[in-house]
C-alpha positions in Angstrom: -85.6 -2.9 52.5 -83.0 -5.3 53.7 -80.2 -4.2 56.6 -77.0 -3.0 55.2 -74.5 -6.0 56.5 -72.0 -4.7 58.8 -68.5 -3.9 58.5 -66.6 -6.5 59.2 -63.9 -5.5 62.4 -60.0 -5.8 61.7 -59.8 -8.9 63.9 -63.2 -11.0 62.3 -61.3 -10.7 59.1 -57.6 -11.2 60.3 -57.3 -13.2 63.5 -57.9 -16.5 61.6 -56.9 -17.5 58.4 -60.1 -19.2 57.2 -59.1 -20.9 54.1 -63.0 -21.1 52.7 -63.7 -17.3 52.7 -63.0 -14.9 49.9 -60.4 -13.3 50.8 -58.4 -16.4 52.7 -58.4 -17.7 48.9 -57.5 -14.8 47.4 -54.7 -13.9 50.1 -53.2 -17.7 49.7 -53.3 -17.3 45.7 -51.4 -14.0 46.2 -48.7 -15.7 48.5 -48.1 -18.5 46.3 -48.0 -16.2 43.3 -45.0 -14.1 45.4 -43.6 -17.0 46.6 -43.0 -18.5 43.0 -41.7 -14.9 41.9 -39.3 -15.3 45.1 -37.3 -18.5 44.6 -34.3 -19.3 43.6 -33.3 -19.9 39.9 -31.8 -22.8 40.7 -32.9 -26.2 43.2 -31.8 -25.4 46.5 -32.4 -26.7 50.3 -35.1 -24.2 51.8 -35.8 -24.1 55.5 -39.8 -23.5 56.0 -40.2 -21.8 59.4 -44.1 -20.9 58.5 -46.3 -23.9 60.3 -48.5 -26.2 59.0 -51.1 -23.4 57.8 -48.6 -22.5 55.1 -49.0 -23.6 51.8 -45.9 -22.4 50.4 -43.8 -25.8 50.9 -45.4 -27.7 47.7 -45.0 -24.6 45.8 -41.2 -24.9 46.1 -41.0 -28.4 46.0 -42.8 -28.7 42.5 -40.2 -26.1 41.6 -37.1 -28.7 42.5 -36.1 -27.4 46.0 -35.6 -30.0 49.0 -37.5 -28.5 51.7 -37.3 -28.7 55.6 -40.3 -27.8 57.5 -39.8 -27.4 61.3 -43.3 -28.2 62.5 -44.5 -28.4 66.8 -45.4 -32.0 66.3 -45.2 -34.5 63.4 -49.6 -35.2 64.0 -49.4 -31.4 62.0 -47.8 -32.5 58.4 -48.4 -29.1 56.4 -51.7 -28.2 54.4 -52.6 -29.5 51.0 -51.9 -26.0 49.2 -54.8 -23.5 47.3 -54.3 -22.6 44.1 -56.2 -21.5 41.4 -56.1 -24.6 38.8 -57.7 -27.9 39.9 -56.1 -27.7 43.4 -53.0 -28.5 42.1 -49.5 -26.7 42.2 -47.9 -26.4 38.2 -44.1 -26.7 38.5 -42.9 -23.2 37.8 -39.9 -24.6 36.4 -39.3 -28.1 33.8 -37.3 -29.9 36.5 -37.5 -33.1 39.2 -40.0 -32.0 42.3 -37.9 -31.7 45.5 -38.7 -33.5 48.2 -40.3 -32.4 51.4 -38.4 -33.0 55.1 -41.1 -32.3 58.1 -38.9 -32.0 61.3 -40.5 -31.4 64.6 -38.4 -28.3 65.8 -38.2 -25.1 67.3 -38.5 -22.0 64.7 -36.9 -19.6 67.3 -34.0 -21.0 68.5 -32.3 -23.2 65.1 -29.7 -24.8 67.4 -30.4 -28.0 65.2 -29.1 -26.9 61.9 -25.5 -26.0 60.8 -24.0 -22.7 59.8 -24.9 -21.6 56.4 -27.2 -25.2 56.0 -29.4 -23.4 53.6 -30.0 -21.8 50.2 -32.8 -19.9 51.3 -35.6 -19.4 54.2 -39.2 -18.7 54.3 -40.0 -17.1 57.8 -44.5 -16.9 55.8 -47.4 -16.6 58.0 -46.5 -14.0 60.4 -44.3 -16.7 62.5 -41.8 -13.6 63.2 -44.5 -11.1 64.4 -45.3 -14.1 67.0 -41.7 -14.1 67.9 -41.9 -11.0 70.4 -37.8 -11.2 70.2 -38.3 -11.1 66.5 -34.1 -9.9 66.6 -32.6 -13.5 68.2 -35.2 -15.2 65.8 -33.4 -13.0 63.0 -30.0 -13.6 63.9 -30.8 -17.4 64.0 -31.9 -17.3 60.3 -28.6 -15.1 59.1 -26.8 -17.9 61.3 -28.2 -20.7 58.7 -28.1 -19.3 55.6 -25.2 -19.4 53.5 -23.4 -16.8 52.2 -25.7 -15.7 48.9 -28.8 -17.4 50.5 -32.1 -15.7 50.7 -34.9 -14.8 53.2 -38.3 -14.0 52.6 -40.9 -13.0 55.5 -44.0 -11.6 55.8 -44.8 -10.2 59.6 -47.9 -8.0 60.8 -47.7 -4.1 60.1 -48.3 -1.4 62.3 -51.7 -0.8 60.1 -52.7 -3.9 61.3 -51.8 -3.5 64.5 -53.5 0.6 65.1 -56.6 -0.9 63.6 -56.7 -3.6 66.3 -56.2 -1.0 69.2 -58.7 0.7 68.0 -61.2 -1.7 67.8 -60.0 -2.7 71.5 -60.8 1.3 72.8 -57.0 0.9 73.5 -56.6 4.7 72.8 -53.8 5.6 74.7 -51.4 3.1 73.2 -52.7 4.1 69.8 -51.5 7.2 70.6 -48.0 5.9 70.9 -48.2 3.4 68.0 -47.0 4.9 65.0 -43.5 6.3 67.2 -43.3 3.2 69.1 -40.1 1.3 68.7 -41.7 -2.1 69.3 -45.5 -2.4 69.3 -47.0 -5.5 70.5 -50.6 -6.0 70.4 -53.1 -8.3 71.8 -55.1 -10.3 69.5 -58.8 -11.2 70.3 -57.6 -15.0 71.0 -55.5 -13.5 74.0 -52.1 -14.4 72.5 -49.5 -11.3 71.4 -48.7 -10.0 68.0 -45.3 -7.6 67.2 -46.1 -5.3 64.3 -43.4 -3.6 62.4 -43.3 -0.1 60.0 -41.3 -1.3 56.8 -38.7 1.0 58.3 -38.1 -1.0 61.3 -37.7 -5.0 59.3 -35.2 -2.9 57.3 -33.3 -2.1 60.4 -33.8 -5.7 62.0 -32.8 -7.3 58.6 -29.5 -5.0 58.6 -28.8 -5.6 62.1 -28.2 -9.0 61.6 -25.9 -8.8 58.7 -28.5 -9.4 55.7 -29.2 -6.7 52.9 -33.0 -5.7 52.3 -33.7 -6.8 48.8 -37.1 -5.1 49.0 -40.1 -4.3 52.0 -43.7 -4.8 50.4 -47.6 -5.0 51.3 -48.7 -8.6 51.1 -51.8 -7.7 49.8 -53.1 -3.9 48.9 -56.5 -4.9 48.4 -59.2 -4.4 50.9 -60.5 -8.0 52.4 -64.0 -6.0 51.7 -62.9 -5.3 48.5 -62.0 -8.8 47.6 -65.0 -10.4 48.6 -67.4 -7.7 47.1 -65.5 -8.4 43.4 -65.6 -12.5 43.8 -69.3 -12.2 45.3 -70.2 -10.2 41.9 -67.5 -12.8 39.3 -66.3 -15.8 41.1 -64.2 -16.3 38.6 -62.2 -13.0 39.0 -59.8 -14.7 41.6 -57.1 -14.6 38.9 -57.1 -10.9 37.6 -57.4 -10.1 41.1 -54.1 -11.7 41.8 -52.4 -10.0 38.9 -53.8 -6.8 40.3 -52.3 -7.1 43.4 -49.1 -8.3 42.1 -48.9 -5.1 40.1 -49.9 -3.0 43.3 -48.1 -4.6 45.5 -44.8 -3.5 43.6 -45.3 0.4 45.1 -44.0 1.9 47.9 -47.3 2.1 49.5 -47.2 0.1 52.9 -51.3 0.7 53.7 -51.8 -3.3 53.8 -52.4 -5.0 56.8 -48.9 -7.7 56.6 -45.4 -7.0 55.1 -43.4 -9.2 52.7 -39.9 -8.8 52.6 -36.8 -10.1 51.0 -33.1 -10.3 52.0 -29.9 -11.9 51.4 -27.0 -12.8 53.1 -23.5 -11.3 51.5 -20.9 -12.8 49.8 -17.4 -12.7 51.8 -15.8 -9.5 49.5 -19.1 -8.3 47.3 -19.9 -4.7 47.5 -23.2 -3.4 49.3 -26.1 -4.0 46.8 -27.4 -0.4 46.3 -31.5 -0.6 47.0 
């Protein structure tokens, strides 16, 4: 009889985003799928603060939105995007494609861009869990949006974050994790990750001004789930999409990142009731 393979640890399946495993492909498919759902009815100018390992930027320009990309250097122009037809991204929309702006730029500090520049911004790819002062980060996106705009960010949860500690024998700080008002964690690559309860990117939405639209799992399904199904049915990548589209929409924060949407209020306009 053949070994049982072994579990695969919290950080083999999460510290890299390997676009050629199962779950990579089914966790990009999901994003884009959210993302779609996400923007706005009509073309806008986005600001993309998730790095070149994003593929959301094509997804909004075939919908019509100009898009600026703040990128470390302009030798990292963002990824060709996965999808699930024929590698190629359908317009969500019957419109004109926007067009793409790569500006080399830093995705904390937004000192480059006016007040209220922006219809909407996409803070994807944990970029705000790796900003340990995830609140001046925050306060620079409420800066830039106008009044009406939208943000939409995913950042590492505290699931995420126990199950590394634990792999780590960290057992002390786990102790304090689920209590902790900020939880920083090491990753296995030696750099810092800042994981958040959906409780606390409510509070650092709010504290910057913005209304919480909604706080969501990225993704319910196990990544040993996910491979198990597309190992059996590789062509199950789409009903698995529409599955966790449909799970995703509990109150159930188990999964490993949080999405999460917000708007900036309109000068008069009454509290949106969540």
């Amino acid at each position: 009889m053949s070994e049982p393979r072994p579990e695969r640890t919290a950080s083999a399946h999460f510290a890299t985003s390997d676009s050629l495993s199962a779950y990579w492909r089914f966790y990009w498919a999901v994003a884009d799928a959210q993302l779609a759902r996400w923007l706005p009815q009509e073309p806008g100018r986005i600001l993309d603060l998730s790095g070149p390992d994003f593929r959301g930027a094509p997804r909004a320009i075939a919908d019509g939105h100009d898009v600026v990309t703040l990128l470390g250097s302009l030798d990292l122009p963002p990824r060709r995007p996965l999808t699930l037809v024929n590698g190629r991204v359908p317009a969500a929309r019957r419109r004109s494609p926007g067009r793409l702006h790569p500006v080399v730029g830093d995705t904390t500090f937004l000192s480059g861009f006016a007040d209220g520049a922006f219809d909407g911004v996409v803070a994807d790819n944990r970029v705000l869990s790796r900003h340990l002062a995830t609140e001046a980060s925050l306060g620079e996106i409420a800066r830039v949006l106008r009044p009406g705009g939208r943000l939409l960010l995913c950042v590492d949860s505290v699931v995420l974050g126990m199950a590394l500690l634990a792999e780590q024998d960290r057992w002390p700080e786990l102790s304090f994790a689920p209590s902790a008002d900020v939880l920083l964690v090491p990753w296995p690559d030696g750099s810092i990750t800042r994981c958040f309860t959906a409780e606390q990117v409510a509070e650092g939405v709010g504290d910057v001004g913005l209304e919480l639209d909604w706080v969501r799992p990225r993704t319910v399904l196990s990544a040993s789930t996910v491979e198990m199904m597309l190992a059996r049915d590789p062509q199950a990548l789409g009903r698995l999409v529409e599955m966790e589209l449909h799970a995703g929409e509990s109150d159930d924060y188990v999964g490993v990142h949080l999405l999460a949407s917000a708007r900036k209020p309109v000068a008069g306009s009454l509290p949106r009731q969540r």
